[in-house]
MDAnalysis code that builds the backbone (N, CA, C; Angstrom):
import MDAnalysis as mda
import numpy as np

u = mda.Universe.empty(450, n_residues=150, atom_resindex=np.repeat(np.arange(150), 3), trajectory=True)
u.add_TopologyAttr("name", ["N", "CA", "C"] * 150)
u.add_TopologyAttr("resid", np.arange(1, 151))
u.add_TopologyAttr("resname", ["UNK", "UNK", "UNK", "UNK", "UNK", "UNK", "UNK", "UNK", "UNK", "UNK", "UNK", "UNK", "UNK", "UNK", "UNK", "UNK", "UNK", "UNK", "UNK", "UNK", "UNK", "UNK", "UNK", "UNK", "UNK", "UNK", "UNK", "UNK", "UNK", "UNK", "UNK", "UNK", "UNK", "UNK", "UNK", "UNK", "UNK", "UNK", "UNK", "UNK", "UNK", "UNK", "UNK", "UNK", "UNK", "UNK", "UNK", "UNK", "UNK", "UNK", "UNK", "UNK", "UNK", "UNK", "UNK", "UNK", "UNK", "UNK", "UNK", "UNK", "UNK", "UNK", "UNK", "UNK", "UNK", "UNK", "UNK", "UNK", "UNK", "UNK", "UNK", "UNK", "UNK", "UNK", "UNK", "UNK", "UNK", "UNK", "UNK", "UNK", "UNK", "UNK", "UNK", "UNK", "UNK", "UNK", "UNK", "UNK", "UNK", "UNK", "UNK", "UNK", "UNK", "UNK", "UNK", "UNK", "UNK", "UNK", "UNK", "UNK", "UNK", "UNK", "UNK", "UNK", "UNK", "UNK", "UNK", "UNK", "UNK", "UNK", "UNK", "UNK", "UNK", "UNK", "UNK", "UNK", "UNK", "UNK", "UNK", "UNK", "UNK", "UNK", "UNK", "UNK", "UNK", "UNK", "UNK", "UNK", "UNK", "UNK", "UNK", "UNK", "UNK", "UNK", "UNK", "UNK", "UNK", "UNK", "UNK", "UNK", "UNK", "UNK", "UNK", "UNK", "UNK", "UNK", "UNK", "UNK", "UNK", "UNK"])
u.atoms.positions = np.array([
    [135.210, -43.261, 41.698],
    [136.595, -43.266, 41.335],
    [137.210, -41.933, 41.745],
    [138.766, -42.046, 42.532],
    [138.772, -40.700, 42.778],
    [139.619, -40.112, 41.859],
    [140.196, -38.507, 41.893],
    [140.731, -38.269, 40.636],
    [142.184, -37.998, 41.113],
    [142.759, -37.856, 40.780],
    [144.539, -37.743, 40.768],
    [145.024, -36.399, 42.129],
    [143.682, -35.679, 41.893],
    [144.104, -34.156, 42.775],
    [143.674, -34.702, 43.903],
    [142.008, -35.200, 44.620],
    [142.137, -35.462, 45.787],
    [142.500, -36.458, 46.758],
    [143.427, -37.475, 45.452],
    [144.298, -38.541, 46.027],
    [145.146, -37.871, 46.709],
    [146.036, -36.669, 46.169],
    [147.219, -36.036, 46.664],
    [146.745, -35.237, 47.950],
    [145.804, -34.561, 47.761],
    [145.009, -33.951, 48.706],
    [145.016, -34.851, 50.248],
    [144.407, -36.092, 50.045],
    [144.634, -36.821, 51.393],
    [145.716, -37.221, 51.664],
    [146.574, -37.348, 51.097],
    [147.891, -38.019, 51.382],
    [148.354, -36.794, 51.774],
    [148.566, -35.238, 51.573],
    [149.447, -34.632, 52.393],
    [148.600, -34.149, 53.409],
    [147.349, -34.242, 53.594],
    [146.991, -33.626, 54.668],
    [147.159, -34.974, 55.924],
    [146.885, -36.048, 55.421],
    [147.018, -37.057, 56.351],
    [148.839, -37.073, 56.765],
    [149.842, -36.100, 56.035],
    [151.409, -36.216, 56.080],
    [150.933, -35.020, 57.026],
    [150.624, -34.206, 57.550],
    [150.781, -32.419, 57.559],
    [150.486, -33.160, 59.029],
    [149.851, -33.718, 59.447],
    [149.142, -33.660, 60.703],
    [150.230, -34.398, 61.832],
    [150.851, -35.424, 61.504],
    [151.810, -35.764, 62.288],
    [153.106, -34.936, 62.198],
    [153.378, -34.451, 61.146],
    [154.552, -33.489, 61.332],
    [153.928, -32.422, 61.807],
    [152.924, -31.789, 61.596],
    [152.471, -30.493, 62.301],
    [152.603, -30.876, 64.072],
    [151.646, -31.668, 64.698],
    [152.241, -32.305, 66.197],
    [153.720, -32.070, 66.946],
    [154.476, -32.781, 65.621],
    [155.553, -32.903, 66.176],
    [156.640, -31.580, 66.365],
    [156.143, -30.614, 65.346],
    [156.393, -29.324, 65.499],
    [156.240, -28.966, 66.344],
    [154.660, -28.606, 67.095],
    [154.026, -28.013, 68.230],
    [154.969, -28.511, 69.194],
    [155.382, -30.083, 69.218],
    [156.215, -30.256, 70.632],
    [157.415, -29.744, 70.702],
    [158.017, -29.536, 69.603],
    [159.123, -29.367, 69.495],
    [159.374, -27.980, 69.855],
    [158.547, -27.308, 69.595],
    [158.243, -25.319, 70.003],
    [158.195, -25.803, 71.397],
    [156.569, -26.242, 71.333],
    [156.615, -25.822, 73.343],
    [157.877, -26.862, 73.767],
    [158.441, -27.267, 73.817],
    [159.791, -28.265, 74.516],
    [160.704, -27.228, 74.662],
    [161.338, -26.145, 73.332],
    [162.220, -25.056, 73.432],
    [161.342, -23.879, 75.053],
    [160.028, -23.920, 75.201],
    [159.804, -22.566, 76.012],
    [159.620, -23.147, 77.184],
    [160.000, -22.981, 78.333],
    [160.031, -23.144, 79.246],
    [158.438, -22.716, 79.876],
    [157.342, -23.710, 80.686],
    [156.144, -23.427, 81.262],
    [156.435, -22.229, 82.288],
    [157.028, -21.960, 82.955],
    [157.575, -20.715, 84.023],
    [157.577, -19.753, 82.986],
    [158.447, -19.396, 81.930],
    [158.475, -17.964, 81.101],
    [156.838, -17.900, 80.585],
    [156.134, -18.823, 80.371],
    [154.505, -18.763, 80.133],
    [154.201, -18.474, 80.915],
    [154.119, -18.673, 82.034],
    [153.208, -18.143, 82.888],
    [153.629, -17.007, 83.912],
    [154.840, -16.763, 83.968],
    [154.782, -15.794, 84.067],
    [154.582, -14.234, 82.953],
    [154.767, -14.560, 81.749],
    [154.457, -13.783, 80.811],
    [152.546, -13.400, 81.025],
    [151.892, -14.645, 81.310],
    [150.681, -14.025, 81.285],
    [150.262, -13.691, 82.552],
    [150.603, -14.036, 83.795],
    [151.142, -12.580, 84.804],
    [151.148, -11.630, 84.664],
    [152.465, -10.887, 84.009],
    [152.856, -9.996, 83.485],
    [151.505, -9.590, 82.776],
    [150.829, -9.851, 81.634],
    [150.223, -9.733, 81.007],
    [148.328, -9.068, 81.750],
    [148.335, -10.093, 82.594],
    [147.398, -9.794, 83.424],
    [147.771, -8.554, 84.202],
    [148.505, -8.547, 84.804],
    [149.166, -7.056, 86.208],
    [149.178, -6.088, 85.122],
    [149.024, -6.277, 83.657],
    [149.301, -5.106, 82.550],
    [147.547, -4.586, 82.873],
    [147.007, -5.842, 82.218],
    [145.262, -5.235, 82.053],
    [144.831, -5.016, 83.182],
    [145.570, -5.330, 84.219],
    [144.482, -4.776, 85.727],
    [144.733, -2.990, 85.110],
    [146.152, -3.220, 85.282],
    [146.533, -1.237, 85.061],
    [145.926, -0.462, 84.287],
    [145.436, -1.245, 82.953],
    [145.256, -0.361, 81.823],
    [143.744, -0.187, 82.095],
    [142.851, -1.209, 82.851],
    [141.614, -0.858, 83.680],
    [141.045, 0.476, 84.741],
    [142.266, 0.127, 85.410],
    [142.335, 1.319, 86.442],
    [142.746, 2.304, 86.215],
    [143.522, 2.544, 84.810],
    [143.743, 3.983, 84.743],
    [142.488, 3.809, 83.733],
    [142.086, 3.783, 83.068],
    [140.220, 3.980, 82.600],
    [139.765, 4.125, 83.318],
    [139.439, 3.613, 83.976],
    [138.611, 3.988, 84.947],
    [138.893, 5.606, 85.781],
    [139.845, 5.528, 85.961],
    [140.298, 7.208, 86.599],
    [140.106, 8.111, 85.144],
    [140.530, 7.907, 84.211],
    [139.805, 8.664, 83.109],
    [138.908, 8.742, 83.036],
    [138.081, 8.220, 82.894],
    [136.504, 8.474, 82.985],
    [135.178, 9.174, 83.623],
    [136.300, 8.809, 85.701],
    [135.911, 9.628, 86.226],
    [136.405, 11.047, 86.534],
    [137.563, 11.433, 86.031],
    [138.566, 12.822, 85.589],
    [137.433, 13.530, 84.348],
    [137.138, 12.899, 83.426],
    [136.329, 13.079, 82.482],
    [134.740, 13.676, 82.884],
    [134.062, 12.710, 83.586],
    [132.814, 13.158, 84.137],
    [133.078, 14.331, 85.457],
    [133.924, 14.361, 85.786],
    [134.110, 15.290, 86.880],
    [134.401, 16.897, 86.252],
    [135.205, 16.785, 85.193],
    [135.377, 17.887, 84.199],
    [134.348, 18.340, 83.728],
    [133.683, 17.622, 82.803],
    [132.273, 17.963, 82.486],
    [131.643, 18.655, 83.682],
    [131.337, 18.196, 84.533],
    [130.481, 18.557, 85.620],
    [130.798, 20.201, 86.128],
    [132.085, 20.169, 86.290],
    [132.722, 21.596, 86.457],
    [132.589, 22.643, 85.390],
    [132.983, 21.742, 83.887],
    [132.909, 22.872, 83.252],
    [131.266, 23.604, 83.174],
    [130.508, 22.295, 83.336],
    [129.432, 22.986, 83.086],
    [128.860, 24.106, 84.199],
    [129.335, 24.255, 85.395],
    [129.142, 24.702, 86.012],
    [129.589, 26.426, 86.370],
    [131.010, 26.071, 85.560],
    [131.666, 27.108, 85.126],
    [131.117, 28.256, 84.133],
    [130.778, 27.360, 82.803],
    [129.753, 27.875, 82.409],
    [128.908, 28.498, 82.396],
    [128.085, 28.423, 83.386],
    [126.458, 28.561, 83.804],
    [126.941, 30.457, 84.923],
    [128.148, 29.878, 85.043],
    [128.500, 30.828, 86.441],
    [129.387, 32.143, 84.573],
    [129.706, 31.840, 84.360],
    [130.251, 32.562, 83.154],
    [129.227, 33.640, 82.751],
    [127.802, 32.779, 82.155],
    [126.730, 33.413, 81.552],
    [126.220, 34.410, 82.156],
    [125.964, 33.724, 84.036],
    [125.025, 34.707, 84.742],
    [126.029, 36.044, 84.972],
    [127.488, 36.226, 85.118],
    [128.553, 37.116, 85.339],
    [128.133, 38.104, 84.156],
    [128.006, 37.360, 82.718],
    [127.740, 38.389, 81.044],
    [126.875, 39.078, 81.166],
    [125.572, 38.432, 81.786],
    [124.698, 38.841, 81.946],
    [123.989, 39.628, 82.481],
    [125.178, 39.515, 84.062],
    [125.032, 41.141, 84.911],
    [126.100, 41.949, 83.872],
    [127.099, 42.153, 83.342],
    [127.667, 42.770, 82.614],
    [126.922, 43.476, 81.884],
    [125.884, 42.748, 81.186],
    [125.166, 43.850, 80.344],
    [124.088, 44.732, 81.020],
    [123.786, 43.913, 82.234],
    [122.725, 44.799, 82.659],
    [123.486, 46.410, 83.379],
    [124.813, 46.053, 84.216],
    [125.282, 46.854, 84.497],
    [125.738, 48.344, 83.316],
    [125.751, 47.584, 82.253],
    [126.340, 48.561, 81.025],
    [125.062, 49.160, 80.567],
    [123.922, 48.222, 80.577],
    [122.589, 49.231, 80.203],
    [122.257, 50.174, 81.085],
    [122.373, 49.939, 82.410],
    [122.140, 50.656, 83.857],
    [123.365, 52.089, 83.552],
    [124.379, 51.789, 82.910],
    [125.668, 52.880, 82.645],
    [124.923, 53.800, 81.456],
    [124.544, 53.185, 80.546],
    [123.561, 54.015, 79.788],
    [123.288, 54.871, 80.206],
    [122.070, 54.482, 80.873],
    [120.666, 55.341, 81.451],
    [121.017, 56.097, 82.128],
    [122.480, 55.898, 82.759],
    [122.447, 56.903, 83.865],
    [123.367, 58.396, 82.793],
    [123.965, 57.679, 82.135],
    [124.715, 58.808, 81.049],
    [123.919, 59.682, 80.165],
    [122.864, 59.032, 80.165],
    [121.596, 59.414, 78.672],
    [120.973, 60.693, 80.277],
    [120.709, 60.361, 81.194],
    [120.120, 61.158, 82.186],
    [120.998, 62.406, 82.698],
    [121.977, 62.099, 82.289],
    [123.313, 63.389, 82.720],
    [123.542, 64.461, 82.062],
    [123.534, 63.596, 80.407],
    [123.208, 64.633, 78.883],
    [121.845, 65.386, 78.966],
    [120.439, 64.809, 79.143],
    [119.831, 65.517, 79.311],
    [119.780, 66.705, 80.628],
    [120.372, 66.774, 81.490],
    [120.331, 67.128, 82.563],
    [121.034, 68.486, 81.890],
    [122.419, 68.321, 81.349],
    [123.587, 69.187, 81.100],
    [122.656, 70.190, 79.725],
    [121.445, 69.305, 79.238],
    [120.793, 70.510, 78.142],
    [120.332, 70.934, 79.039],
    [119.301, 70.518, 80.038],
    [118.606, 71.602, 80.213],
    [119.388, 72.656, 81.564],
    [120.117, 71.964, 82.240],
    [121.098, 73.434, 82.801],
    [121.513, 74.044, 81.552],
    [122.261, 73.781, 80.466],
    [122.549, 74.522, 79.365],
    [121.510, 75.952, 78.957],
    [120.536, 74.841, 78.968],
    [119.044, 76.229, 78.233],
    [119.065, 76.891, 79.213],
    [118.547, 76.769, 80.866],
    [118.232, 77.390, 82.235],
    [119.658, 78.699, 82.228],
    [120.765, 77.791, 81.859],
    [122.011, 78.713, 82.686],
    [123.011, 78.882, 80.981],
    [122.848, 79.232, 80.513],
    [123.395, 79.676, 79.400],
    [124.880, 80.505, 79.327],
    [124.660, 81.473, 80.488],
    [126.138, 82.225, 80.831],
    [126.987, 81.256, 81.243],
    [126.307, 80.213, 82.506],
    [127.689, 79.744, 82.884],
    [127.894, 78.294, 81.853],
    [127.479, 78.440, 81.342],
    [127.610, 76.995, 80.156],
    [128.959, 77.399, 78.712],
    [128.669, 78.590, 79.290],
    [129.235, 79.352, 77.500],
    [130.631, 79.793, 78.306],
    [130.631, 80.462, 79.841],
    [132.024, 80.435, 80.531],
    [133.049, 78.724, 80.771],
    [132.147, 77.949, 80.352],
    [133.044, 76.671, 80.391],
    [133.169, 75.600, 79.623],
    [132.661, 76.193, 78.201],
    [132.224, 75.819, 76.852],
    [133.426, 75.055, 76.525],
    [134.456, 75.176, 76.594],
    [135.519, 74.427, 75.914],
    [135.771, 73.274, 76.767],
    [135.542, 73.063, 78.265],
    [135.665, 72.249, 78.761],
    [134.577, 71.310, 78.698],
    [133.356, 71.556, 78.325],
    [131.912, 70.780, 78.337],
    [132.522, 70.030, 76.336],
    [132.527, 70.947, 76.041],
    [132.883, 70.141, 74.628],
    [133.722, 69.187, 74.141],
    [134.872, 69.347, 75.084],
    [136.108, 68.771, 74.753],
    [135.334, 67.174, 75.330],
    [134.380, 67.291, 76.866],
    [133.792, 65.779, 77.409],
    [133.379, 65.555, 76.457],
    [131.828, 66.373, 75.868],
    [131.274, 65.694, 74.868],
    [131.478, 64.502, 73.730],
    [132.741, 65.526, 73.196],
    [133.306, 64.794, 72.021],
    [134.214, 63.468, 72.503],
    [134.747, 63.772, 73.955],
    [135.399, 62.159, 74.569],
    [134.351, 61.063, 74.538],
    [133.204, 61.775, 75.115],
    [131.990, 61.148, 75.379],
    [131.941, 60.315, 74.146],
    [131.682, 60.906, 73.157],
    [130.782, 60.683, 72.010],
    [131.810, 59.400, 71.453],
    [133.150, 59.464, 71.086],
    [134.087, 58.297, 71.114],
    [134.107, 57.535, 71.681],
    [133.397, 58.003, 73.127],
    [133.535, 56.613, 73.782],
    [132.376, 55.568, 73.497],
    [131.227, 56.645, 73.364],
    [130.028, 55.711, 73.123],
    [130.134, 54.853, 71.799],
    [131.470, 55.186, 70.402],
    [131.249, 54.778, 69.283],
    [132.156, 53.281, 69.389],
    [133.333, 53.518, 70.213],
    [133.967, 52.241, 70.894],
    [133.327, 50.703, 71.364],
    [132.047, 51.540, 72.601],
    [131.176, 50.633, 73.549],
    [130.434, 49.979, 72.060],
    [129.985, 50.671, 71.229],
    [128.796, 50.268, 70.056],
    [129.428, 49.405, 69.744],
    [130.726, 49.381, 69.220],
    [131.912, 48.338, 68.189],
    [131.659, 47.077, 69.301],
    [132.124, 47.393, 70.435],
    [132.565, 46.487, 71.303],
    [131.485, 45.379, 71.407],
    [129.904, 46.422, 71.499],
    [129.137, 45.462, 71.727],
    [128.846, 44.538, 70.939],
    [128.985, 45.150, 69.496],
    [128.512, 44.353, 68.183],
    [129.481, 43.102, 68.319],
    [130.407, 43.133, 68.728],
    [131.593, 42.241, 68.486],
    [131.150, 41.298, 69.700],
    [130.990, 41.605, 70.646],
    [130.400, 40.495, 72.120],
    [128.916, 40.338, 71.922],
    [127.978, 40.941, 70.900],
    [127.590, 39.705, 70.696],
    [127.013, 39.033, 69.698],
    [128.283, 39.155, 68.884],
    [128.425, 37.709, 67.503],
    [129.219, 36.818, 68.637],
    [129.951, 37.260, 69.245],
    [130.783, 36.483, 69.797],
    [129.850, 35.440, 71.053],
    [128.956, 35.728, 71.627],
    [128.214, 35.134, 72.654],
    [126.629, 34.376, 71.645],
    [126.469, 34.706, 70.257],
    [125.643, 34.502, 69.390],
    [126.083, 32.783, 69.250],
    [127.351, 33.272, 68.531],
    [128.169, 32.245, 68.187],
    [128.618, 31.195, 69.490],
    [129.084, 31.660, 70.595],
    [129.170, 30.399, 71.777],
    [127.440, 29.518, 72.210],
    [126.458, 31.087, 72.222],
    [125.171, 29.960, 72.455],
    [124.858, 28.577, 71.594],
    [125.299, 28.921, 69.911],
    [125.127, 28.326, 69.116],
    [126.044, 26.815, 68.931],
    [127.318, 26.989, 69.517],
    [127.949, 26.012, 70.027],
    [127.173, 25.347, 71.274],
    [127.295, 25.968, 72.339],
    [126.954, 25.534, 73.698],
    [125.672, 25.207, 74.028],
])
């Protein structure tokens, strides 16, 4: 026996289906088959584009990479003579100071006739070396910190 609800139940779905039809024709009858198809034309000539520019992104993308990394690599080995050149600046400064003691001890007269001018370097000197120290500490947290990224 059926019950009162899925009596109603078949009766509008068995109503829904011929008026639903007649809807559908009645839509597509208003649109013209030409504005369809050319809309998905349109639609298509869209996704070719939005393909091909991906595609050029991608390879803009891998080509970047490729450079930067290369850039990179050319970056490091440049730091790297940098420091060697600055340790090489050292050694040759640490070899000049000692040099200037021992003419100092050897030649004492003429050290003491140009005393104000040897001192005044010194003390430039000595600022400068407290600068290079700062500088270095700072380049390298700073190259600590990019390895640690990179």
């Amino acid at each position: 026996m059926e019950t009162e609800s899925e009596g109603v139940s078949q009766i509008s779905s068995e109503e829904d289906c011929p008026s639903s039809v007649a809807f559908t024709e009645a839509l597509m009858g208003q649109i013209k088959g030409t504005d369809v198809a050319a809309m998905v034309e349109l639609q298509r000539d869209m996704l070719s584009r939005y393909e091909k520019t991906n595609e050029m992104l991608i390879n803009f993308n891998i080509l970047s990479s490729t450079r930067f990394d290369a850039t990179s690599q050319a970056f490091r080995a440049h730091t790297l003579l940098l420091y060697e050149m600055k340790k090489d600046l050292d050694a040759v400064f640490r070899r000049i100071r000692i040099l200037k003691q021992r003419l100092g001890k050897l030649y004492p007269e003429a050290f003491s006739a140009c005393s104000d001018v040897y001192n005044v370097l010194e003390d430039e000197e000595e600022e400068f070396r407290e600068e290079n120290r700062e500088t270095t500490k700072e380049e390298k947290d700073e190259n600590d910190s990019a390895e640690d990224n990179g």
